[in-house]
N, C-alpha and C positions, 0 to 999 in steps of 0.2 A: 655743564653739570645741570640737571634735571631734579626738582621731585619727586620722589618715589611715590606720594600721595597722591598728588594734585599734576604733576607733569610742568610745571612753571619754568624755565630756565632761568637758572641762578647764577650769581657770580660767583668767582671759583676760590677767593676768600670767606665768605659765607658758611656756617655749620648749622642753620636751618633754615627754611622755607620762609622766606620773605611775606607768600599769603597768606600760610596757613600755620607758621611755628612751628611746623613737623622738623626733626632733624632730618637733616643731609649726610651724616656720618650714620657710618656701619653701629646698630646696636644691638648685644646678645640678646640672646633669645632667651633667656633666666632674669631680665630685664623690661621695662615698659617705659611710654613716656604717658604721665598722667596730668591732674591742673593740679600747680599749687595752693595748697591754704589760702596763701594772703595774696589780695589785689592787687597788689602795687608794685610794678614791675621792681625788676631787681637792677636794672640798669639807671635808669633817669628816677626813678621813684611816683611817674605819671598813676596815677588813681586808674584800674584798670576795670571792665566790666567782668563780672564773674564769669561767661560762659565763652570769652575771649580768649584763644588762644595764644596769641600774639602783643604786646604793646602798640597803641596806635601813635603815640609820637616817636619810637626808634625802632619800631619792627623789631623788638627782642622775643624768643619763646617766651611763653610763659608759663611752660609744658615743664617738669619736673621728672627726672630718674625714678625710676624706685621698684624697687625687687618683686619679680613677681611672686603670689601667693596662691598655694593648690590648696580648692575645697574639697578634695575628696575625703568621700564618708564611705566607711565600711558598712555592707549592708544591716540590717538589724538579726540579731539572731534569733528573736521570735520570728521574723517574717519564712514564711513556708512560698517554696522558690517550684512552681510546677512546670516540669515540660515534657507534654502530653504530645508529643509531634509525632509518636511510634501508635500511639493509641487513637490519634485521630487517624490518620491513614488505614488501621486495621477494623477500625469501626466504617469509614467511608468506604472501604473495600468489600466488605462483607454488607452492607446498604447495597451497593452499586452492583455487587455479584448477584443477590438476590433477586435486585429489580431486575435486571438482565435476567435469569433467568423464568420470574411470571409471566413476562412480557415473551418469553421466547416460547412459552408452552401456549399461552393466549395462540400467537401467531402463527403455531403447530397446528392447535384447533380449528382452528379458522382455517387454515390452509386444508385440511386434509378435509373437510366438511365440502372446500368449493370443487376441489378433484376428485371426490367422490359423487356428486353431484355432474359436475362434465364426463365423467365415467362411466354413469349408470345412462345419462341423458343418450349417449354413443351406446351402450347397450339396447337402452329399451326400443332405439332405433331399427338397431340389429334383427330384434328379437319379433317386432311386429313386419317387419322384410321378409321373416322367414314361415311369414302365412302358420304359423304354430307349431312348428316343427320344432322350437327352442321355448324350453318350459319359462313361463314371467317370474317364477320364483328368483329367477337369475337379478331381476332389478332391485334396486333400495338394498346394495351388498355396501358392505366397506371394504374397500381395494387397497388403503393406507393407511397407515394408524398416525398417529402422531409423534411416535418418537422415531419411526421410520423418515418421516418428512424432516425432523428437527435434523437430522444425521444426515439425508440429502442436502438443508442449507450448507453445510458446513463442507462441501466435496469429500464427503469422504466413502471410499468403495466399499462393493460388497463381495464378500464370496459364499456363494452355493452350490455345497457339495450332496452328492448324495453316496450311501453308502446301504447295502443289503444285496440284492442278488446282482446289482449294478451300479459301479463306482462309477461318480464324473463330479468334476469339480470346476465352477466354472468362479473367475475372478474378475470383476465389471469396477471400471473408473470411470465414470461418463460425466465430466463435472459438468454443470447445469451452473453458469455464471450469475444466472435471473434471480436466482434463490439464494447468493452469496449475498446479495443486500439485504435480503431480513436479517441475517445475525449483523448485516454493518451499521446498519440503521437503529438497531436495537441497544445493542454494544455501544456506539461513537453515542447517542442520547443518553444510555445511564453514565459515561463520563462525562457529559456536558453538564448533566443536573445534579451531579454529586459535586459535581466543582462549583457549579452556578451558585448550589445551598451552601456550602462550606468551602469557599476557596483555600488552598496551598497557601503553604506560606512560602513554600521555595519549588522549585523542579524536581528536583530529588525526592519531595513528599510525592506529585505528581504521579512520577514513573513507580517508585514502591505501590503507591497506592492501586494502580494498573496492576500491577504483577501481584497481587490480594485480588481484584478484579479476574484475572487470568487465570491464577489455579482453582479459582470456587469453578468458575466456567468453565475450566478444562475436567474437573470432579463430575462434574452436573453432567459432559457428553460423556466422560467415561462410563456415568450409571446408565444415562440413556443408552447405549451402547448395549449393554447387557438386555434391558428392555427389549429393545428391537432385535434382538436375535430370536430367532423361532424355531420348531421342527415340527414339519409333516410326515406322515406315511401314506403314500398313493400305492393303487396295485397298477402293475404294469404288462400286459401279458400272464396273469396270474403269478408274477411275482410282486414280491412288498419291497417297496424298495423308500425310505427315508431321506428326505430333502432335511438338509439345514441351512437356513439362514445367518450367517455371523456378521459381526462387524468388527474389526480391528479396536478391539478395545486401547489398544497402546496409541496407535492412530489417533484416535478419538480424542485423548487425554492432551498430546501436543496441538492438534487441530486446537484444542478449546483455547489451550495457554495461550498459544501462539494471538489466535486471533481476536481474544479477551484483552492481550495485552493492546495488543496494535491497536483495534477498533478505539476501545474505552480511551486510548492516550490520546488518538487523534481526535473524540470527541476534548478533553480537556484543555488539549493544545487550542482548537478551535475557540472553544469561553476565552482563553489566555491573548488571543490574537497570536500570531505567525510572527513579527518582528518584535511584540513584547517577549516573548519564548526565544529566539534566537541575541536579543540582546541580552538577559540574563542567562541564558544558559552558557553564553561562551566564555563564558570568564571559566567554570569547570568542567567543561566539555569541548576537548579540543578538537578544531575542525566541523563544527557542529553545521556548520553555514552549508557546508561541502554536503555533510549527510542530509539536508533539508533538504536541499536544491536537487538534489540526486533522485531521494526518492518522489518528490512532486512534482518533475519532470516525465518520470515514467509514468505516473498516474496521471498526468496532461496526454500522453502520447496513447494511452489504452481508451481515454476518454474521445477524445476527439478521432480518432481509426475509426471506432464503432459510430459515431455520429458520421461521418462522410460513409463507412460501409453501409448505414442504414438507409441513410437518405440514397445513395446510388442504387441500389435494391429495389427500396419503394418506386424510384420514379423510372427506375430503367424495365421493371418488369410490370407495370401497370400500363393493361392494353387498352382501358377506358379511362377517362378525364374522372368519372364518379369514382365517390368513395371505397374504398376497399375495406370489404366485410370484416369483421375482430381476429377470426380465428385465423384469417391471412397474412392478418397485422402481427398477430402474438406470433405467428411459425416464423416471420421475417426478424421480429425482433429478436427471439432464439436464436435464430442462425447464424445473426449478425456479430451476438454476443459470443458465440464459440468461434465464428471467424477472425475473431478481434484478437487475440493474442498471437497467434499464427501469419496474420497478416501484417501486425507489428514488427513481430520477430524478424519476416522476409527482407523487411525495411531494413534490417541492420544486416544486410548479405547471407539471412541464417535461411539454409531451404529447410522445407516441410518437408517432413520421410517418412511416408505410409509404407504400410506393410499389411497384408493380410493371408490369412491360411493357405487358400492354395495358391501360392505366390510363385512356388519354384513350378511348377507346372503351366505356367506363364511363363515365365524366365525360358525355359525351355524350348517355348515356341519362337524365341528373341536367339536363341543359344549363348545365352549369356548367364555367367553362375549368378545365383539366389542374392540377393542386393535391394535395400528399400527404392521406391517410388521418389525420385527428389522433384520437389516444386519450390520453381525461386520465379524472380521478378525478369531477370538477368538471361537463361539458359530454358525456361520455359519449363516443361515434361523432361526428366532424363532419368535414366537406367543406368548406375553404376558410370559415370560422368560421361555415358554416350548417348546425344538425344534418341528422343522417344521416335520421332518426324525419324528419322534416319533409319532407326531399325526397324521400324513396318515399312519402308521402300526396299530395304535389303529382304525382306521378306517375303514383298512380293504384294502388299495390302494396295487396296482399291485406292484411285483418287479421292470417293468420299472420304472414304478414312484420315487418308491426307487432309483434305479439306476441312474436317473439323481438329484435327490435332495442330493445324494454321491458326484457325480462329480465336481456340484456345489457348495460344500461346502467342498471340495477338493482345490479347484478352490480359493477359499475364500482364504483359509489358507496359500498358496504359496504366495499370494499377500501377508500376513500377516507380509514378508518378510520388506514392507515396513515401518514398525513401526521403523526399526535400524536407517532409516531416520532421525526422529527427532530426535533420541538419537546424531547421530553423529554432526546432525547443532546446538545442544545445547550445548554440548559439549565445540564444536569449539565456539560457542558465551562465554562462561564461559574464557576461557582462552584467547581471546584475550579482557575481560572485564579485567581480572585479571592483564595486562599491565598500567592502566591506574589509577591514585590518586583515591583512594574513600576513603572517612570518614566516612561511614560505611559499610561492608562486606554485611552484613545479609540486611539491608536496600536496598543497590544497585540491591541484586537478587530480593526484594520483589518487586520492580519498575520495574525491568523488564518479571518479571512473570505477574502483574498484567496489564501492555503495551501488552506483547505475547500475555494474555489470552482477552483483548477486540479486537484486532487484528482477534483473531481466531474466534469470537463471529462477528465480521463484514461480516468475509468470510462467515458466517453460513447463516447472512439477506442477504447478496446477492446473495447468491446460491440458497435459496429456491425458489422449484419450487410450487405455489401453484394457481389450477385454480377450482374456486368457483362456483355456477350455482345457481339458486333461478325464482322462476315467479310460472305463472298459472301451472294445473295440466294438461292441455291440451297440452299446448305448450312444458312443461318441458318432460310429456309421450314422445310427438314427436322428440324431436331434442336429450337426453340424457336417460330417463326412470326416472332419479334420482333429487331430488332438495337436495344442500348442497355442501360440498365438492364434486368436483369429484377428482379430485387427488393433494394429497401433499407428496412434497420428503424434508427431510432437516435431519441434522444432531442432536442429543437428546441434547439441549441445559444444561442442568444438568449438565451431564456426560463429556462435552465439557468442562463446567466453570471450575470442581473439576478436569479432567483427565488434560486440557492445564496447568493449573496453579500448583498440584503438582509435574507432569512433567518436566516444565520448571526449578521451584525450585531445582529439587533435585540435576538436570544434570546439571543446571548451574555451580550450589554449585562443583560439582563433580568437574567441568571443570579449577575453579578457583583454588582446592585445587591441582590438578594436575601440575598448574607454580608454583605453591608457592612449592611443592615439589623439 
């Protein structure tokens, strides 16, 4: 027999603590042991010191029964009981929507003043080349407004149609990734300093207050949207014919929510730290660890693609040891950035699928029916799953020709290097998931595969590059040859859902068994 207090080992006759006078017997819990009144044990009648528990000549308690007693007080019914937790979130939301959007028209300004600026600099270039054949009134123009730039950060497309003696309607999604960090920068800072000034008192205030952040921002692009729509009238051949400019107002409005919410939470999450945030929120949000690790996995793997794509760029196409001029450095760093999701995707066995206008007139020359372009890491160049190398030798094409569709597909394969990527960020997501309580194994990976794999299907819509053309056959001959697509680039959505998602499973799984080992 042990003390429950102190841990002492007691004789098994004994009903309290020899050191310390605690009982040794079970007592309720509507009960306590307290000191008695009087000094003077109850056993030998020894003169005891007040703050002694025990007798010091027979080791008796001196600890006494006695019922417990509750002080509870009913509150005062003058007292006025506030809880402002809906009104602090719609005040801090409508702050942080604001600030977000001064700061977002600031950085329109500015932006469209320096591109106006490198636009006319490229003009006036032009214009003194052509010995005065092109009037200088052309320079000191504005080529962008600013709510046209603020609706470029945000990826969202344009269509311009024209409509008078000649319909054509042309539809442009070229996302520009470079310009997706001014609204993230802007957004993730006005939730860091709306939380920094007034912290949450829970997560749930957090995320409301985001989604108050989300729909002013999604209002704010929807107006701009309207702004940025325009109409000309050019004459064309002596006809008048009307250009419109539109923007997807509907677009617009999810674009803002969407990336209002996201931006501004991950600034909040960020003041809160990442394991302050995952340890409170899992107690009401189940699997919460799964949805973390899911998405800042993916946004490790976009990160680090475009850093090895960029650096391999810079040092593989640099013919001299000096430095390389800005405007060589910004076209690489562009390129890098639009290669980065596509080149990610490959990683997960998803090929790229180009297509463009006159495509089946191509195909043609292959005898093979109309089918996208596939590029993988795996298969190289292929035509509806028959390589590319294959059917310009059935054709009859030169050794050059051969010789660089070798290269290229050489070239493929070394990249292909980058597939260990995923394995290693899933991996590492599997075992640091493996640290953390879950109540089911197999459940926790299926949330987080099915998190990664719409993650990666996001990256997929916002990378597609896709520009459409349609009108009269007069104007469409003139400005393209073709009416339809003219060209689309995006990842094989299919092969993306099956290769992210059993992917992510299996290496997760892997990762997890690997601590448990």
């Amino acid at each position: 027999m042990y003390c429950k207090i102190c841990g002492l080992e007691q004789p098994e006759a004994v009903n309290y603590c020899t050191h310390d006078g605690s009982s040794t017997d079970s007592i309720d819990s509507h009960v306590m042991l307290v000191p008695q009144s009087s000094k003077y044990c109850r056993t030998c009648g020894q003169e005891s010191k007040e703050y002694a528990t025990y007798c010091e000549k027979c080791g008796d308690s001196l600890l006494g029964v006695a019922q417990k007693e509750s002080n509870m007080k009913l509150p005062n019914a003058g007292a006025q009981l506030h809880v402002n937790a809906s009104g602090s979130m719609l005040k801090k939301g409508l702050f942080g929507g604001a600030f977000a959007i001064v700061c977002m028209f600031i950085a329109g300004f500015i932006g469209s003043l320096i591109i106006d600026s490198a636009i006319n600099d490229v003009v006036e270039t032009a214009v003194r080349n052509t010995d005065g054949m092109l009037n200088m009134t052309t320079i000191n123009q504005s080529f962008i407004g600013i709510a046209p730039l603020i609706l470029m950060c945000h990826l969202i497309g344009i269509e311009i149609s024209g409509s008078g003696a000649y319909t054509m309607s042309f539809l442009l999604h070229i996302p520009l990734f470079i310009l997706l960090t001014i609204p993230a920068l802007i957004l993730g800072g006005s939730g860091f300093f709306v939380e920094r000034k007034k912290p949450s008192i829970s997560w749930r205030e957090k995320f409301m207050t985001s989604c108050v952040i989300g729909m002013i921002y999604g209002i704010f692009l929807c107006i701009v949207s309207f702004m940025a729509s325009s109409s000309t009238s050019i004459s064309y051949f002596y006809q008048t014919m009307t250009i419109d400019v539109v923007y997807s107002h509907v677009v617009s409005l999810l674009f803002g929510i969407i990336f209002g919410l996201l931006f501004s939470f991950i600034g909040m999450s960020i003041e809160a730290g990442p394991h302050r945030m995952l340890s409170s929120t899992s107690q009401f949000v189940p699997y919460v660890t799964s949805i973390y690790y899911s998405i800042v996995t993916v946004l490790k793997g976009l990160l680090i693609t475009f850093g090895i794509i960029l650096i391999t760029i810079l040092f593989s196409s640099s013919k001299s040891m000096g430095p390389i001029d800005f405007p060589e450095k910004a076209y690489k760093v562009l390129l890098s950035l639009e290669a980065t999701p596509f080149m990610w995707n490959m990683a997960h066995l998803s090929p790229t699928e180009i297509e463009w206008g006159n495509m089946e007139r191509e195909m043609h020359r292959y005898s093979v029916e109309k089918g996208p372009l596939h590029v993988s890491y795996m298969s190289g160049i292929s035509i509806q799953g028959t390589s590319l190398k294959d059917l310009e030798i059935a054709n009859g094409a030169s050794a050059d020709r051969i010789k660089d569709i070798d290269d290229f597909n050489s070239y493929l394969h070394w990249w292909g290097l980058l597939i260990l990527l995923p394995c290693i960020l899933l991996v590492r997501a599997g075992m640091k998931l493996a640290q953390y309580r879950m109540r089911n194994m197999y459940v926790t990976i299926a949330v987080f595969s099915a998190v990664y794999t719409v993650m990666m299907l996001c990256v997929n819509g916002l990378a597609k590059i896709h520009i459409t053309a349609s009108g009269s056959k007069e104007i469409m001959k003139e400005f393209a040859g073709i009416s339809g697509p003219i060209l689309s680039i995006q990842s094989n959505t299919l092969y993306l859902i099956v290769g992210s998602f059993l992917i992510s499973y299996v290496l997760t799984f892997a990762g997890m068994k690997l601590v448990k080992k």
